[in-house]
Predicted model as a PDB file, atoms N, CA, C, CB and O in Angstrom, pLDDT in the B-factor column:
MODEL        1                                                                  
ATOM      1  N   UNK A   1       0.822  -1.194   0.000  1.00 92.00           N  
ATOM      2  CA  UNK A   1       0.000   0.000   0.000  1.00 92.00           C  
ATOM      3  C   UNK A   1       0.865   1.257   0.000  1.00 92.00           C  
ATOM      4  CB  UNK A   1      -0.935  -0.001   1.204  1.00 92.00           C  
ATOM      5  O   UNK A   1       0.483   2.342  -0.439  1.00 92.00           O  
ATOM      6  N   UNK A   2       2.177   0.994   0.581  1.00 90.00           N  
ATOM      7  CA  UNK A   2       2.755   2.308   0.593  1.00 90.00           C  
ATOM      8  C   UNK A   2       3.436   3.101  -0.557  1.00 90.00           C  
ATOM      9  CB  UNK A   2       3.601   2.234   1.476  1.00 90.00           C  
ATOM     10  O   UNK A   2       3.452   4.305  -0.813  1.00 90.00           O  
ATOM     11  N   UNK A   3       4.207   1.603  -1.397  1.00 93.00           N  
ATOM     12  CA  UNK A   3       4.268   1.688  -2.849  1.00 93.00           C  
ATOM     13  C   UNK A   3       3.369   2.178  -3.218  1.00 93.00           C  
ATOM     14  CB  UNK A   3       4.393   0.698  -3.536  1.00 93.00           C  
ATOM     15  O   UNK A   3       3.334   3.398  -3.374  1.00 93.00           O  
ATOM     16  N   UNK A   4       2.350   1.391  -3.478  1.00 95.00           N  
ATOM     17  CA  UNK A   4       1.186   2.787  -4.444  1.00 95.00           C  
ATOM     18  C   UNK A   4       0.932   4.052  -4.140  1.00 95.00           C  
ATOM     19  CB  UNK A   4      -0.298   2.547  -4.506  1.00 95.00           C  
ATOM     20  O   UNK A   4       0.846   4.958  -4.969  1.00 95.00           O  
ATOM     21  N   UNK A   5       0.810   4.158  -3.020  1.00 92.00           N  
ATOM     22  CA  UNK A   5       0.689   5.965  -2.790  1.00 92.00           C  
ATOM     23  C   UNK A   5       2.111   6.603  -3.255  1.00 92.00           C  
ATOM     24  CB  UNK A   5       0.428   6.487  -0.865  1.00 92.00           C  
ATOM     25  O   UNK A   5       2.109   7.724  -3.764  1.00 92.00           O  
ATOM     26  N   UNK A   6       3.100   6.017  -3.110  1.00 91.00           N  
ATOM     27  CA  UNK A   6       4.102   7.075  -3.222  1.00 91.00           C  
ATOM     28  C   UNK A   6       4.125   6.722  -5.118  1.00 91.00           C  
ATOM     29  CB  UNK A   6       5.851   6.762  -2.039  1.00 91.00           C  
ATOM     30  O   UNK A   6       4.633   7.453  -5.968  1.00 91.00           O  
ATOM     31  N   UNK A   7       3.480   5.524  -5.331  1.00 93.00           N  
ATOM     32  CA  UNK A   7       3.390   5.555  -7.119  1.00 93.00           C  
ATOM     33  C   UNK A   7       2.515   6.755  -7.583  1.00 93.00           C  
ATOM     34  CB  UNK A   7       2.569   4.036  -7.837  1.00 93.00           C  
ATOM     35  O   UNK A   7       2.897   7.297  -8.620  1.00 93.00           O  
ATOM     36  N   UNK A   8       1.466   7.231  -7.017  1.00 95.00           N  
ATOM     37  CA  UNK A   8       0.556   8.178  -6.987  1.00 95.00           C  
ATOM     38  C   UNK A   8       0.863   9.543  -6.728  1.00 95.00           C  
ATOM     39  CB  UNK A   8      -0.246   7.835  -6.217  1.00 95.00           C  
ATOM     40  O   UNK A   8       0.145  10.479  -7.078  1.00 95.00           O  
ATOM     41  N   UNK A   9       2.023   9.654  -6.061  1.00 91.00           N  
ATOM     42  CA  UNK A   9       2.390  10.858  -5.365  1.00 91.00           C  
ATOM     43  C   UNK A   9       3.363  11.295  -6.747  1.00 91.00           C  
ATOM     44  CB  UNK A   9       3.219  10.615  -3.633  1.00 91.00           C  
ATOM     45  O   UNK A   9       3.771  12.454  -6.829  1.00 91.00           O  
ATOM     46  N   UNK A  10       3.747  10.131  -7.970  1.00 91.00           N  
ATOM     47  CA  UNK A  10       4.711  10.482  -8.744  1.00 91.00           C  
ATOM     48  C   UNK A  10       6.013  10.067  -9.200  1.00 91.00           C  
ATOM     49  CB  UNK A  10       4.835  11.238  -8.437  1.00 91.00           C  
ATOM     50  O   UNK A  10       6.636  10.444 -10.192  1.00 91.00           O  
ATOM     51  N   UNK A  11       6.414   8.984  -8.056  1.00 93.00           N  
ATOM     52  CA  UNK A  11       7.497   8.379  -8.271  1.00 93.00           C  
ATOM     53  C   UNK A  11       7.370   7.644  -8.820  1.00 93.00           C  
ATOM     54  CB  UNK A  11       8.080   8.071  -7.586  1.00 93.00           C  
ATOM     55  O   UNK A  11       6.265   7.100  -8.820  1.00 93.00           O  
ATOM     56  N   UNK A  12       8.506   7.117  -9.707  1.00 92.00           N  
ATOM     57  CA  UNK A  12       8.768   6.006 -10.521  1.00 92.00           C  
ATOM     58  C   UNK A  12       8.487   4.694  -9.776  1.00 92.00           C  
ATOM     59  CB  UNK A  12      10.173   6.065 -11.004  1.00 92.00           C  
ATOM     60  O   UNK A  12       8.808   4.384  -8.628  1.00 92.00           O  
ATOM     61  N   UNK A  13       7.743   3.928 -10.795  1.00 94.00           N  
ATOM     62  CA  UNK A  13       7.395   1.993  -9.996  1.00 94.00           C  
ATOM     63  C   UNK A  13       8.750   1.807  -8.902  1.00 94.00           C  
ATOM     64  CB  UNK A  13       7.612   0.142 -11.699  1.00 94.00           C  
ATOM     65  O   UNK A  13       8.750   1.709  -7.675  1.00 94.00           O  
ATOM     66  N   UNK A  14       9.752   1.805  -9.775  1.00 93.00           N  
ATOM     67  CA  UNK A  14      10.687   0.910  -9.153  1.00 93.00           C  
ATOM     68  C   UNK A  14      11.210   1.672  -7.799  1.00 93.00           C  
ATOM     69  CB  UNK A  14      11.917   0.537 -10.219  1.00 93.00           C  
ATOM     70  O   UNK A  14      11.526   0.963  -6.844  1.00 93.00           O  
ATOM     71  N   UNK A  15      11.307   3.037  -7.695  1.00 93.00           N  
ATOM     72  CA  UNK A  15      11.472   3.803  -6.730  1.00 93.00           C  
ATOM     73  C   UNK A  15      10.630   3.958  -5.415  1.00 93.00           C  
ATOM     74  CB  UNK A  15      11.522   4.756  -7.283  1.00 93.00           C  
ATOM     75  O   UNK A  15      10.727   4.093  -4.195  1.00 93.00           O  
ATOM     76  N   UNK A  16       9.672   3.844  -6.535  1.00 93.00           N  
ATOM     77  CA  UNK A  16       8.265   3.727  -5.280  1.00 93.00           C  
ATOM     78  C   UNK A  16       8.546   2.139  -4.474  1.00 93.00           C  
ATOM     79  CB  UNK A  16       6.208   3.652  -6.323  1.00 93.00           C  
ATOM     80  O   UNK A  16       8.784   2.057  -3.269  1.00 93.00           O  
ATOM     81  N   UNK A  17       8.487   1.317  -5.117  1.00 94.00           N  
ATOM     82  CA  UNK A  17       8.556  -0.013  -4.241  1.00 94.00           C  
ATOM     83  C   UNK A  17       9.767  -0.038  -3.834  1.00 94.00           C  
ATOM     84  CB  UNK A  17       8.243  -1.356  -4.900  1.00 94.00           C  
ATOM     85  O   UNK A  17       9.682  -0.510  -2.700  1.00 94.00           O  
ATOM     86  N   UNK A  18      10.947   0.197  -4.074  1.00 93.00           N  
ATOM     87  CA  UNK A  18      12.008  -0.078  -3.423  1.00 93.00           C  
ATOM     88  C   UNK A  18      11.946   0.737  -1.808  1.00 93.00           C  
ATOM     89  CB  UNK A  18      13.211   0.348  -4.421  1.00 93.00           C  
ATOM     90  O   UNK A  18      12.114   0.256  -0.687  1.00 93.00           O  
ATOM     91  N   UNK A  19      11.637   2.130  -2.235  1.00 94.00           N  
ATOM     92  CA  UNK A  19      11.853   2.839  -0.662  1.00 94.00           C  
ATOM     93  C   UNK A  19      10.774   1.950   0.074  1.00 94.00           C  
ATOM     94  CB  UNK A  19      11.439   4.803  -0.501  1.00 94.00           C  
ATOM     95  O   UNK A  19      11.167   1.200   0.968  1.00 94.00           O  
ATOM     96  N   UNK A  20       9.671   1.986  -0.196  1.00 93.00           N  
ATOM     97  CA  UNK A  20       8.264   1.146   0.505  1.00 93.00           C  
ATOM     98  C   UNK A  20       8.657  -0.186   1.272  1.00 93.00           C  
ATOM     99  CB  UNK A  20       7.084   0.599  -0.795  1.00 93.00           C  
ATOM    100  O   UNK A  20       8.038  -0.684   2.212  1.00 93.00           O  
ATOM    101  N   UNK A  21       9.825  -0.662   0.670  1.00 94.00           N  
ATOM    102  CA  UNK A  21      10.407  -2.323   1.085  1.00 94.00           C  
ATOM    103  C   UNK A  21      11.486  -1.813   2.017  1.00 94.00           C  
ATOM    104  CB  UNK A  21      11.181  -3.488  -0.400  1.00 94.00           C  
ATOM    105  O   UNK A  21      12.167  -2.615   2.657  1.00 94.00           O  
ATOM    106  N   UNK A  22      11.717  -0.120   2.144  1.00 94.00           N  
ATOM    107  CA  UNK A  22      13.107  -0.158   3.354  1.00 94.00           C  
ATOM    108  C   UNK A  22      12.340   0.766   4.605  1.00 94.00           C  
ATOM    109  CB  UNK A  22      14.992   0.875   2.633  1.00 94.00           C  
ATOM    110  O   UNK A  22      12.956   1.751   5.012  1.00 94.00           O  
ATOM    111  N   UNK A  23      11.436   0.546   5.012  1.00 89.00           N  
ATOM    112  CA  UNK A  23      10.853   1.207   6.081  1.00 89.00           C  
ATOM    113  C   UNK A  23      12.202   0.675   7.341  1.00 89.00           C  
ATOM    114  CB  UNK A  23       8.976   0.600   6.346  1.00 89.00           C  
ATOM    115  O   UNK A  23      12.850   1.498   7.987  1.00 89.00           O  
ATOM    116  N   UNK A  24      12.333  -0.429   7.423  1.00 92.00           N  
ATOM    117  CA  UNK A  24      13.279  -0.838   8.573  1.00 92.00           C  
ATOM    118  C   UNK A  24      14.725  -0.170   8.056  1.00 92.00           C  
ATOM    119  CB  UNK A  24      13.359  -2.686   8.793  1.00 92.00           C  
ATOM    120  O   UNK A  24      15.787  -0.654   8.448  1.00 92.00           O  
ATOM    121  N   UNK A  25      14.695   0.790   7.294  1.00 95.00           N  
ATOM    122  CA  UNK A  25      16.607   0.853   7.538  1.00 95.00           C  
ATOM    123  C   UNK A  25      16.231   2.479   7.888  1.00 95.00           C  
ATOM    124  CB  UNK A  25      18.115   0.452   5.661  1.00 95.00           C  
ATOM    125  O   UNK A  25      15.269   3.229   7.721  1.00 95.00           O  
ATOM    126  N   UNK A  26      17.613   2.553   8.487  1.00 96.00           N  
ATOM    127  CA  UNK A  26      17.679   4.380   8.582  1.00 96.00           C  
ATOM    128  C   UNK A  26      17.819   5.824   7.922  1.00 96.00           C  
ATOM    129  CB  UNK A  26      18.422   4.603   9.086  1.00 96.00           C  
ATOM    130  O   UNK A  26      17.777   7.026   8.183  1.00 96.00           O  
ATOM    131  N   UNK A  27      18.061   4.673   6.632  1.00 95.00           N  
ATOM    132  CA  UNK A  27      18.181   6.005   5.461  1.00 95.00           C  
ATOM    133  C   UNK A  27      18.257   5.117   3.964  1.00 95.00           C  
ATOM    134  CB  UNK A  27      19.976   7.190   5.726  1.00 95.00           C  
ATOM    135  O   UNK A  27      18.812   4.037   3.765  1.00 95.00           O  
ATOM    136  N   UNK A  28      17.615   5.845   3.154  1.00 94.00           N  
ATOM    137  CA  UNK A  28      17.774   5.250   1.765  1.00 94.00           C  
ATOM    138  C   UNK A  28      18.675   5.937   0.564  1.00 94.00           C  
ATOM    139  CB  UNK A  28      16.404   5.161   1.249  1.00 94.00           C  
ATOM    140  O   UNK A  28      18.496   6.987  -0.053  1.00 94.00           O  
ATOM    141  N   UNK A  29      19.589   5.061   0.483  1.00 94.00           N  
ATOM    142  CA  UNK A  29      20.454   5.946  -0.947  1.00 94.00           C  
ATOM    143  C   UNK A  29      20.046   6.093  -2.087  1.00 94.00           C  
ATOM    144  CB  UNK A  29      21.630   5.454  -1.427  1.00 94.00           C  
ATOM    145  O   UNK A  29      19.401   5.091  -2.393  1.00 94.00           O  
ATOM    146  N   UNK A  30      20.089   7.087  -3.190  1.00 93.00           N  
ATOM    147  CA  UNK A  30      19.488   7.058  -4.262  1.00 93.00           C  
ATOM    148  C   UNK A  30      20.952   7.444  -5.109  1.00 93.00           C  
ATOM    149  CB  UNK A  30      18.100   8.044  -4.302  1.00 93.00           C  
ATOM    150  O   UNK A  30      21.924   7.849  -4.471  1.00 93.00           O  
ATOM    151  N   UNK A  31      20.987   7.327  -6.161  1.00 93.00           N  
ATOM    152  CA  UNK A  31      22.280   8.234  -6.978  1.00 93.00           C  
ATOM    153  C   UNK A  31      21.008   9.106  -7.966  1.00 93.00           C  
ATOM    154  CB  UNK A  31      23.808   6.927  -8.238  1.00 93.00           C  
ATOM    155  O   UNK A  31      21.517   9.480  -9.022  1.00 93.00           O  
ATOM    156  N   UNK A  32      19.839   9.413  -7.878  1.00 90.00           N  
ATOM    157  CA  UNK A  32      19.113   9.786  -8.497  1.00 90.00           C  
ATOM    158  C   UNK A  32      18.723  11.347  -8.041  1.00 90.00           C  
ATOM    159  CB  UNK A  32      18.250   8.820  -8.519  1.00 90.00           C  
ATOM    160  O   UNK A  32      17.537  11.639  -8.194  1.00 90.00           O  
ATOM    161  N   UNK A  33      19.464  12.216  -7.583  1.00 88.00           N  
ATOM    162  CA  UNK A  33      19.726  13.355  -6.867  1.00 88.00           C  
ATOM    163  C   UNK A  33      18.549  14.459  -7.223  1.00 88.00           C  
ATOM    164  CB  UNK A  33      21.207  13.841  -7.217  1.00 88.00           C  
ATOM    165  O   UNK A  33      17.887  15.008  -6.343  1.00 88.00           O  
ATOM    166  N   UNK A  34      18.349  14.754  -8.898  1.00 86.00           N  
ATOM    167  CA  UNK A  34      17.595  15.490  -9.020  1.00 86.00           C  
ATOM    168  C   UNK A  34      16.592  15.059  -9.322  1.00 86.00           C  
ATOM    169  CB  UNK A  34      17.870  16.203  -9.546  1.00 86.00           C  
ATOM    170  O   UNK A  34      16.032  16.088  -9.701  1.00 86.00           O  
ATOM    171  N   UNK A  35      15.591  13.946  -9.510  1.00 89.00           N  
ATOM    172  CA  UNK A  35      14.309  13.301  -9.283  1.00 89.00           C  
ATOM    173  C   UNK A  35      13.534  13.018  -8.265  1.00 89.00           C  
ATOM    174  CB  UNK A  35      14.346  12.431  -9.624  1.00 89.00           C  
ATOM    175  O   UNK A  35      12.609  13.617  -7.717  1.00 89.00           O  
ATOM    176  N   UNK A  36      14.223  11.684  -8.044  1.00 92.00           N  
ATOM    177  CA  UNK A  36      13.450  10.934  -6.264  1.00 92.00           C  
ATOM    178  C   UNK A  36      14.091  11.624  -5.422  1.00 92.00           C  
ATOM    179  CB  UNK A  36      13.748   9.090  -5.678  1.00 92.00           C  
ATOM    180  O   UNK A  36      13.392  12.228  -4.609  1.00 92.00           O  
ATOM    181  N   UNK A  37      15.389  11.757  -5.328  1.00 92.00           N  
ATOM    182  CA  UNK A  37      15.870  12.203  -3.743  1.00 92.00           C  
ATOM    183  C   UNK A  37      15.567  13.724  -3.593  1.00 92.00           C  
ATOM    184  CB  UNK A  37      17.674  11.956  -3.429  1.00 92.00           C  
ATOM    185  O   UNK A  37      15.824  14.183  -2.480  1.00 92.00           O  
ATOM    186  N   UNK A  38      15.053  14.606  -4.543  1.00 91.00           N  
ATOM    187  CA  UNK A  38      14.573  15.880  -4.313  1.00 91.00           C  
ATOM    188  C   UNK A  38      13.259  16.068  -3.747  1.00 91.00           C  
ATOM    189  CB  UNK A  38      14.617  16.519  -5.412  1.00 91.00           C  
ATOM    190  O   UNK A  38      12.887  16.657  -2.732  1.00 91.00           O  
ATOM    191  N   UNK A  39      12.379  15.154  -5.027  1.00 92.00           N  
ATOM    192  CA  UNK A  39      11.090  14.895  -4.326  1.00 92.00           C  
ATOM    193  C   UNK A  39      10.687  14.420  -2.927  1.00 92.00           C  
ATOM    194  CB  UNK A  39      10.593  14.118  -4.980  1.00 92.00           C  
ATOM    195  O   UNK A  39       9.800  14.754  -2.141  1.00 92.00           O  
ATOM    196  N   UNK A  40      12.065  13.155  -2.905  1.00 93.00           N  
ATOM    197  CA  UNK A  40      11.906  12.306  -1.490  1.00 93.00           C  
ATOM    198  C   UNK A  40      11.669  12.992  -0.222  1.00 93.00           C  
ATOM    199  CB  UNK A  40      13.138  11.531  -1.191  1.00 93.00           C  
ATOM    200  O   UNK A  40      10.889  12.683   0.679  1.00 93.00           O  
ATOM    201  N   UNK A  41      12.798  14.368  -0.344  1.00 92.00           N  
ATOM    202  CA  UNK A  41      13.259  15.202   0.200  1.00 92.00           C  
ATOM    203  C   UNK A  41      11.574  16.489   0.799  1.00 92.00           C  
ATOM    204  CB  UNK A  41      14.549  15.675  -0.979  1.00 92.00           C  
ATOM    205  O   UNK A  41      11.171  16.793   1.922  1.00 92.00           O  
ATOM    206  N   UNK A  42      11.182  16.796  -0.310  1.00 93.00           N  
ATOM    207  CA  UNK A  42      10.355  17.726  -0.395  1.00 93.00           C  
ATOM    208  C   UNK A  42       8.634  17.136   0.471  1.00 93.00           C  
ATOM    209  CB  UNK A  42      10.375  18.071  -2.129  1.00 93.00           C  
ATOM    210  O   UNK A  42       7.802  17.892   0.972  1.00 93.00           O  
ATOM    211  N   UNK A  43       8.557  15.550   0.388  1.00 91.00           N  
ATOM    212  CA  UNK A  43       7.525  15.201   0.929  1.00 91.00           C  
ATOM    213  C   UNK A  43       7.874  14.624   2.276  1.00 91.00           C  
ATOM    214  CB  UNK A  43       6.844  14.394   0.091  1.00 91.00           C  
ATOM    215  O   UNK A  43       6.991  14.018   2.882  1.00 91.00           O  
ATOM    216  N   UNK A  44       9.491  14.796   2.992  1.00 93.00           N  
ATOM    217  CA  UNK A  44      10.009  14.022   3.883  1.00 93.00           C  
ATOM    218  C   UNK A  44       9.294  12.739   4.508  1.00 93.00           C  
ATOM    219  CB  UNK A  44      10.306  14.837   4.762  1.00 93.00           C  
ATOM    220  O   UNK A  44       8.677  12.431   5.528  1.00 93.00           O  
ATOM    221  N   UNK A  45       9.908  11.934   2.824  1.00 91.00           N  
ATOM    222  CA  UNK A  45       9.420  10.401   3.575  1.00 91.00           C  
ATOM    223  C   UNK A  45      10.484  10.125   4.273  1.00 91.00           C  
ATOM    224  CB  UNK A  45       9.070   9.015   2.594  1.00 91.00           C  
ATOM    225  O   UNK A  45      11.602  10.626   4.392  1.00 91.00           O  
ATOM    226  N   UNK A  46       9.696   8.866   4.894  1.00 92.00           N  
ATOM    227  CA  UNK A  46      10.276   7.988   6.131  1.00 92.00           C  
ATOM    228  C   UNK A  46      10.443   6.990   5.775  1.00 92.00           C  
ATOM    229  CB  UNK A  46       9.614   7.789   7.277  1.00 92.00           C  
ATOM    230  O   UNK A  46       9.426   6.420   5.379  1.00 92.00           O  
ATOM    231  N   UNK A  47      12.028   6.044   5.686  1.00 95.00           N  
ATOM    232  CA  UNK A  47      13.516   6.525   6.123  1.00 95.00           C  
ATOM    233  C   UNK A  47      13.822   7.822   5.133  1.00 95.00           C  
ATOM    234  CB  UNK A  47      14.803   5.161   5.869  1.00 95.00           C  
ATOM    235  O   UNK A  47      13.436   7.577   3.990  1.00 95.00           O  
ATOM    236  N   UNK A  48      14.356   9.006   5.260  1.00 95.00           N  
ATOM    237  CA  UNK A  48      15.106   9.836   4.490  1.00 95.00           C  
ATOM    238  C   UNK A  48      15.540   9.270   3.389  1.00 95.00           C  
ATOM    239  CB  UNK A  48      16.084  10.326   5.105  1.00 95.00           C  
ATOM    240  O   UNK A  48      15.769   8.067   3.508  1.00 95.00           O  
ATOM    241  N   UNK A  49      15.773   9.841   2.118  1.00 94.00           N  
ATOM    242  CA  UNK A  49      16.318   9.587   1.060  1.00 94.00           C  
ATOM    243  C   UNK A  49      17.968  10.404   1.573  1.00 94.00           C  
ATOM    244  CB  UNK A  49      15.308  10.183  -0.323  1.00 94.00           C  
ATOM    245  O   UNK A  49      18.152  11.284   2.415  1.00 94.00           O  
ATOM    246  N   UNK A  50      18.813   9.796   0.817  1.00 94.00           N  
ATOM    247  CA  UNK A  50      20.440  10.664   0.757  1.00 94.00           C  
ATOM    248  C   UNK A  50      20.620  10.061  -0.486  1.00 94.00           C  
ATOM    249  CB  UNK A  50      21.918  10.310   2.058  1.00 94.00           C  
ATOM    250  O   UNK A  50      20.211   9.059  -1.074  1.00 94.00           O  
ATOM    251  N   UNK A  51      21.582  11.274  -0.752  1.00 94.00           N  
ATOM    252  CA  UNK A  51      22.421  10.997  -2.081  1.00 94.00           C  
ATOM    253  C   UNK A  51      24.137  10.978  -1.603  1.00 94.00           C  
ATOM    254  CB  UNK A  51      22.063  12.412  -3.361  1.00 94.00           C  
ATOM    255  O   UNK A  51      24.732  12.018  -1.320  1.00 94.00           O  
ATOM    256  N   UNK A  52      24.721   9.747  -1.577  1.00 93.00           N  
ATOM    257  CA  UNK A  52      25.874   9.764  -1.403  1.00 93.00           C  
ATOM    258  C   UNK A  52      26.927  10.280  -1.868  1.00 93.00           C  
ATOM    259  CB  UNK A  52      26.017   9.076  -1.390  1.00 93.00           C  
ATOM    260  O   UNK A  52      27.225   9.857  -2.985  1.00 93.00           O  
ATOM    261  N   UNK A  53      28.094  11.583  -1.115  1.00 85.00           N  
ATOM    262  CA  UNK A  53      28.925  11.952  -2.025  1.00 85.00           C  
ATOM    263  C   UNK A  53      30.254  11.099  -2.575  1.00 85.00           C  
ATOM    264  CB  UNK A  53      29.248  13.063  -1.548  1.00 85.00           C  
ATOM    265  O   UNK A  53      30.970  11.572  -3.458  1.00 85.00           O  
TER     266      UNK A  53                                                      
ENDMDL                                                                          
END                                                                             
């Protein structure tokens, strides 16, 4: 269910289900900086998105 809302909210399938499957970790990496992890950023889901430097 959480996948689909965040599919709804705009994110890409695979983005959407991947963060949705890491509720248990403390942070999610993306290398996708100006898409998901901006958006991720802007709706502060839970775990955080980061973009690793």
């Amino acid at each position: 269910m959480r996948a689909l809302g965040n599919l709804r909210a705009g994110f890409e399938f695979a983005d959407a289900l991947h963060h949705a499957s890491s509720r248990a970790c403390d942070a999610f990496l993306s290398f996708d900086a100006r898409r998901f992890a901006h958006k991720a950023r802007r709706m502060a889901l839970t775990p955080p998105v980061r973009v690793p430097e």
